[in-house]
N, C-alpha and C positions, 0 to 999 in steps of 0.2 A: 565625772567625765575626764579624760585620759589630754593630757597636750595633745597631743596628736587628732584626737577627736573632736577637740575645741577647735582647731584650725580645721578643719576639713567642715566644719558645722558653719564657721565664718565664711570659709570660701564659696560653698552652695548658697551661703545670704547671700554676697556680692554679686555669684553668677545670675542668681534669680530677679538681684534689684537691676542688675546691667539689661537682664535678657527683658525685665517691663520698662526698664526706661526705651529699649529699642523699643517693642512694643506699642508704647505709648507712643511715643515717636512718630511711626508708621501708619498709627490711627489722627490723632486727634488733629484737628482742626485741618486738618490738609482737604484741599479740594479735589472735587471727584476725578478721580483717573478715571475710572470707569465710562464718567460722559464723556471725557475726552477722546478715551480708544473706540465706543462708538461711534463717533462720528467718522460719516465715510470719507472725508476729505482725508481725515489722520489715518485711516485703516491705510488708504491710495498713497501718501508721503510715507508711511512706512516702509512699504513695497517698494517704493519709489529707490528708499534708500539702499536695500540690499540690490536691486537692480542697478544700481548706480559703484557700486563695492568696486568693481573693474577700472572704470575710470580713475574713483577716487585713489585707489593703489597707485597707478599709474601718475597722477597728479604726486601722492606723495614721494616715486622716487624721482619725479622730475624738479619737486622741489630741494630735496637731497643734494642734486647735482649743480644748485645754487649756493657758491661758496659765504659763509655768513660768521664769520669769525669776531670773536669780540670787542664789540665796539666799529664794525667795519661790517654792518647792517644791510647797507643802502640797497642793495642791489637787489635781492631778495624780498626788501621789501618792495621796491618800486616791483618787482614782480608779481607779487602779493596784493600790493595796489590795483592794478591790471586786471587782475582776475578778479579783483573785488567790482569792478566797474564792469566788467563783460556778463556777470552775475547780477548785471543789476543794478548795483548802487554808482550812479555816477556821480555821487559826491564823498566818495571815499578818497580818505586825504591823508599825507604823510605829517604829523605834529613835529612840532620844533623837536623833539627828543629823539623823534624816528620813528616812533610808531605808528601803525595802518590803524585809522578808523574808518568804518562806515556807523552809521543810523539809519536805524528799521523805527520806525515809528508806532506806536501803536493807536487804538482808539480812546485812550485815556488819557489824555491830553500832557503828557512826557511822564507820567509815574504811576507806577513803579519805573523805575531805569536799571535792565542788569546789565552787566556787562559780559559777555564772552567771546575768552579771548583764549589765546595760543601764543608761543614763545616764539620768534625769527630768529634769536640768534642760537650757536652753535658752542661747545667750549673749544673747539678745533684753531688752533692758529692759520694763519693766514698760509697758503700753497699748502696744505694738507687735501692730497687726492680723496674727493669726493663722489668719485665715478661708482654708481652702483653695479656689484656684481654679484650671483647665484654662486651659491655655495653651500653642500651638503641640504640643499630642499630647501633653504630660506636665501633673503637675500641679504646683504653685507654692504654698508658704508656707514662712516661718520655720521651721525645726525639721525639715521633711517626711521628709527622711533621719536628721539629726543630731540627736536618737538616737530620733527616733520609731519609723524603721523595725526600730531594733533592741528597742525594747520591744515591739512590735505582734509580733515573732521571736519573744521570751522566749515572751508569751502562746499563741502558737499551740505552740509545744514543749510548753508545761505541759499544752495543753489534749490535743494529741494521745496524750503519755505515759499522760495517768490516762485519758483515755477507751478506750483500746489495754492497759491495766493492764504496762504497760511496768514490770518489776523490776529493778532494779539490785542489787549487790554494795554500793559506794559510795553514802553520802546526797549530796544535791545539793542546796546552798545558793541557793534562786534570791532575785536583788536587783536593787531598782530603787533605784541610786545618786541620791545629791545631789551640791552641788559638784564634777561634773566640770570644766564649762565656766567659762571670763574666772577670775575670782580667787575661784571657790571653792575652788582651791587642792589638789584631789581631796578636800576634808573627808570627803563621804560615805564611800568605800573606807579613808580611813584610820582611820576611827571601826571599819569594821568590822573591820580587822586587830587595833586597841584590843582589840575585846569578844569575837575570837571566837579564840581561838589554837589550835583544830586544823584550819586552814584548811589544805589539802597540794595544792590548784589551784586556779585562776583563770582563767575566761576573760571576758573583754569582749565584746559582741556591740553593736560600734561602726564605724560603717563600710556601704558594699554588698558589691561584689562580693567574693566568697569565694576569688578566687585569689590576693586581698592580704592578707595574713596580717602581723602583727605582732607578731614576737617582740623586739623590740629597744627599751627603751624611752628615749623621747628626753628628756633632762633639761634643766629649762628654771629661771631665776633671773629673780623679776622685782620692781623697783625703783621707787619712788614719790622721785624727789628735790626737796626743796621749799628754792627757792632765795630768802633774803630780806636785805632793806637795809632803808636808813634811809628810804626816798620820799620823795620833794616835788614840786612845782610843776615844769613841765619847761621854765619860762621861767627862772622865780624862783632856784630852787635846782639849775640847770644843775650838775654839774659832782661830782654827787653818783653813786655807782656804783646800775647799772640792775638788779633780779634776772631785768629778760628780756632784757637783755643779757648777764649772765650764764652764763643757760640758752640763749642763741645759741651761745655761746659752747662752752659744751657738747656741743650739738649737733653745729655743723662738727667738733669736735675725734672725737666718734663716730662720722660718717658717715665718716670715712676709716680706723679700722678694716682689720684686714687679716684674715680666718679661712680655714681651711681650708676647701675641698672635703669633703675625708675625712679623719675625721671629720664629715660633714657640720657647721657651728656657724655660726650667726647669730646678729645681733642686730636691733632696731629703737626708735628712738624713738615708742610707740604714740599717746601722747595730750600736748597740753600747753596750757596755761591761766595767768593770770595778767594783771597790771594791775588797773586801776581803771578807767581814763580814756586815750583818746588822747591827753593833753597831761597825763600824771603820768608821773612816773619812777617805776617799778614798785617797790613793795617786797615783791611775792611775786610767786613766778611758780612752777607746776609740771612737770613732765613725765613722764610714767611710762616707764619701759624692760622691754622683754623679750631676753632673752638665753636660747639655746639650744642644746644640742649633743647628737649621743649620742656623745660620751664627756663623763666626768664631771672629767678632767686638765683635756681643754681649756673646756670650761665654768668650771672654777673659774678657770683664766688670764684669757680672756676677761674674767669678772668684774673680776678683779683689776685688770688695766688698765684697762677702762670707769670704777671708780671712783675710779682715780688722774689721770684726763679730767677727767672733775667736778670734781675739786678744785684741778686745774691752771689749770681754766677760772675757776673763781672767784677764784685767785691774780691772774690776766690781766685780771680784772676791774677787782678791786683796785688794782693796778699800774697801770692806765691813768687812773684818778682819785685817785692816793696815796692810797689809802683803805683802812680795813682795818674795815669796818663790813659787808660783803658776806661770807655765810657758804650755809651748804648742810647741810641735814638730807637724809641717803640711809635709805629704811626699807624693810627685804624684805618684799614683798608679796605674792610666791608663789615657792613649793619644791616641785620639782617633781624627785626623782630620778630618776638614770636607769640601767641596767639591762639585762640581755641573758640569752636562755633560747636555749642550744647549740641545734645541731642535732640532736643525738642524746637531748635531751632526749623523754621521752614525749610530751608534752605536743605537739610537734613533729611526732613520727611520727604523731601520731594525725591532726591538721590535716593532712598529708599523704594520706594514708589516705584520712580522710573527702572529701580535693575531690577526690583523682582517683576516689573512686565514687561520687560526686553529678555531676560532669561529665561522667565518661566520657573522661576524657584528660589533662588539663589539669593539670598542679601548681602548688600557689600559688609566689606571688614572695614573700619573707620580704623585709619591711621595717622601717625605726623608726620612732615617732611617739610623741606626749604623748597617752597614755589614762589611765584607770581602772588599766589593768594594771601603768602604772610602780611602784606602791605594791608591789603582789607583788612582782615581777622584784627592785627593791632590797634587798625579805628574804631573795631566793633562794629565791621560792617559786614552780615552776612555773606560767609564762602565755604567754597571748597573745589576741591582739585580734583576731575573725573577721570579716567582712561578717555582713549581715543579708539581703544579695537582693536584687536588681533595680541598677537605674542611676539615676546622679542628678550633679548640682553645683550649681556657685554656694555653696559651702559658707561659713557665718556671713551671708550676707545676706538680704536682706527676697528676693530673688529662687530661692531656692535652690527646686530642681526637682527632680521624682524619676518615675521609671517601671519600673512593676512588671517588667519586663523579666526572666524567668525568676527570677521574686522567690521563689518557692519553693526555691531554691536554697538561702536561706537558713538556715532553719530546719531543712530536711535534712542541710545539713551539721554543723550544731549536735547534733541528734539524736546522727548516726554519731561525733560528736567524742565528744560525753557517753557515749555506751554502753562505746567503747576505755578510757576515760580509767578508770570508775568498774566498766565491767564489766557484762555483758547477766547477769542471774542463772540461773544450770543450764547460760549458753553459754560464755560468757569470764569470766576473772578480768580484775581492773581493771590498767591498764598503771602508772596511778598509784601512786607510792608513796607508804605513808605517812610525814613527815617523823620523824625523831627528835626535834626540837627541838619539835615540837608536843608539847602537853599534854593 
């Protein structure tokens, strides 16, 4: 058999073993959707929720228009709060971190417990116009998708459960997180793993479309290095070492870098800053790093070598003006684990399950990415990240776009996710287990 023949013979093993591990996935031990979509209460909440698609639009660019910048939450949330309590829960509460909780209780006396939640904050700094506007047939603001759409989700699920008296087996922790986005570093989700330790799932409702599924999560390391010297006059005291040549220095030596594919693992110099004056030789100078992978081997390599760069570079600095007054503070400025939830996990089959009977065909693509969910996934506690609905991009800029585009999708799939996971009450038991290690 020919090289060429050999790999193309491995490739159809892998696709064959990948397409039964889905397969098996989708069958084994999961409970019946079938009885669930049966039942007329859920046929009526389905209904419920494409009827509802108008509003919940409406809800999400009115949450848009609530500015949520980071680490400067409150606002949005106590709005969020609000709406959680006119829905229903009047004991939906803001935690020491900032984040919205309610509890839906179910008939199983607190377990399973999943949690579903959506993100509050925004990566947009503070006085960034947030005013939604129509443009070329969709519509335009900061945030409009990321994660507006997926709170405006959360609310219309809450709202159709209790209106539909939807009972579960399983309680259902519903959260409106803080610190997802820029260097809040996940604070909000990891506060709530802090405080609440019979958490036994998780999903993120971040993202649109519902065939992208994120079970895998992507861990990221990211660095503030602040480079400084003696400064002077750039006539006078020529000959004195530069901290932004230093951090030039840096730079070229990181852009050539070598990472895998697969693992997928990058890196980038994000921001950088320093001087005084165009005629001073700099005696600070900064730059921030993000580094990222999903695996967590190669991520820590990466690191490692990036910040033998930096030091190598301020040696070079040094060495080019016999000077040894050029130095380099590195400080980690976000941790960001990473993480992966099998195939065969529940939590899995159920995402499965629910888009091919909210589609009608279609199964999602499992992916990785930096969510809310890495914080689970790293305890080994069953997640994953769904769409919210519709279509949209330009995702982090002042342009980002979003249209409703069979946006009801959302929320339906959230439904059918939550009912497998926790259990329709009198129809299915919950597919979720509860953890041992929980208390």
């Amino acid at each position: 058999m020919t090289l060429s023949r050999s790999i193309l013979a491995i490739a159809f093993v892998a696709v064959a073993q990948h397409a039964l591990v889905q397969q098996a996935a989708a069958q084994a031990s999961a409970p019946d959707l079938e009885a669930i979509l049966a039942d007329p209460k859920i046929t009526k909440t389905l209904d419920d929720i494409k009827a509802d698609n108008e509003r919940t639009f409406a809800e999400q660019k009115r949450i848009t228009e609530i500015p949520a910048p980071p680490f400067k939450e409150k606002v949005r949330a106590e709005y969020f709060q609000k709406r959680m309590q006119e829905l229903g829960f009047k004991n939906a509460s803001i935690d020491a971190e900032g984040n919205v909780i309610a509890l839906r209780k179910g008939s199983g006396g607190g377990r399973p417990k999943l949690v579903v939640s959506a993100h509050l904050d925004t990566v947009f700094p503070e006085g960034t116009d947030v005013t939604v506007k129509e443009k070329d047939g969709a519509i335009v603001a900061p945030g409009i998708g990321d994660d507006s759409r997926g709170l405006a989700t959360l609310l219309s699920l809450i709202k159709v459960m209790n209106e539909n008296g939807i009972a579960t087996v399983g309680d259902i922790l519903f959260v409106g997180t803080v610190g997802e986005e820029e260097l809040g570093n996940l604070r909000g989700v990891k506060a709530l793993f802090r405080d609440h330790t019979d958490i036994d799932g998780f999903i993120s409702i971040d993202g649109l479309g519902i065939t992208r599924v994120v079970n895998q999560a992507t861990g990221s390391h990211r660095y503030e290095f602040t480079f400084k010297g003696p400064g002077g006059h750039s006539f006078q005291e020529f000959g004195l070492p530069s901290a932004t040549h230093a951090m030039g220095r840096a730079i070229a030596k990181i852009s050539e870098l070598q990472t895998p594919i697969d693992p997928k693992t990058t890196f980038t110099v994000g921001t950088v800053t320093g001087g005084t004056s165009v005629n001073a030789i700099a005696a600070e100078a900064k730059m921030a790093v993000d580094m990222r992978s999903n695996s967590t081997e190669e991520l820590l390599k990466l690191e490692a070598r990036l910040l033998e760069l930096v030091k190598e570079a301020v040696a070079d600095e040094n060495a080019r003006w016999k000077s040894d007054k050029m130095t380099v503070e590195a400080k980690l400025i976000g941790d960001r684990p990473a993480g992966i939830v099998a195939m065969d996990s529940p939590i899995v089959q159920a995402t499965q399950r629910a888009v091919s009977a909210v589609t009608k065909g279609p199964r999602p693509i499992f992916a990785g990415s930096s969510t809310d969910s890495n914080i689970a996934m790293s305890l080994g506690i069953p997640a994953v990240t769904i769409g919210g609905g519709g279509e949209g991009g330009n995702w982090h800029s002042r342009n980002e776009w979003y249209k409703p585009t069979n946006a009801w999708y959302g929320p339906q799939n959230a439904l059918l996710t939550v009912l497998i996971l926790t259990g329709l009450d009198g129809v299915t038991k919950p597919a979720l287990a509860v953890r041992n290690a929980a208390k």
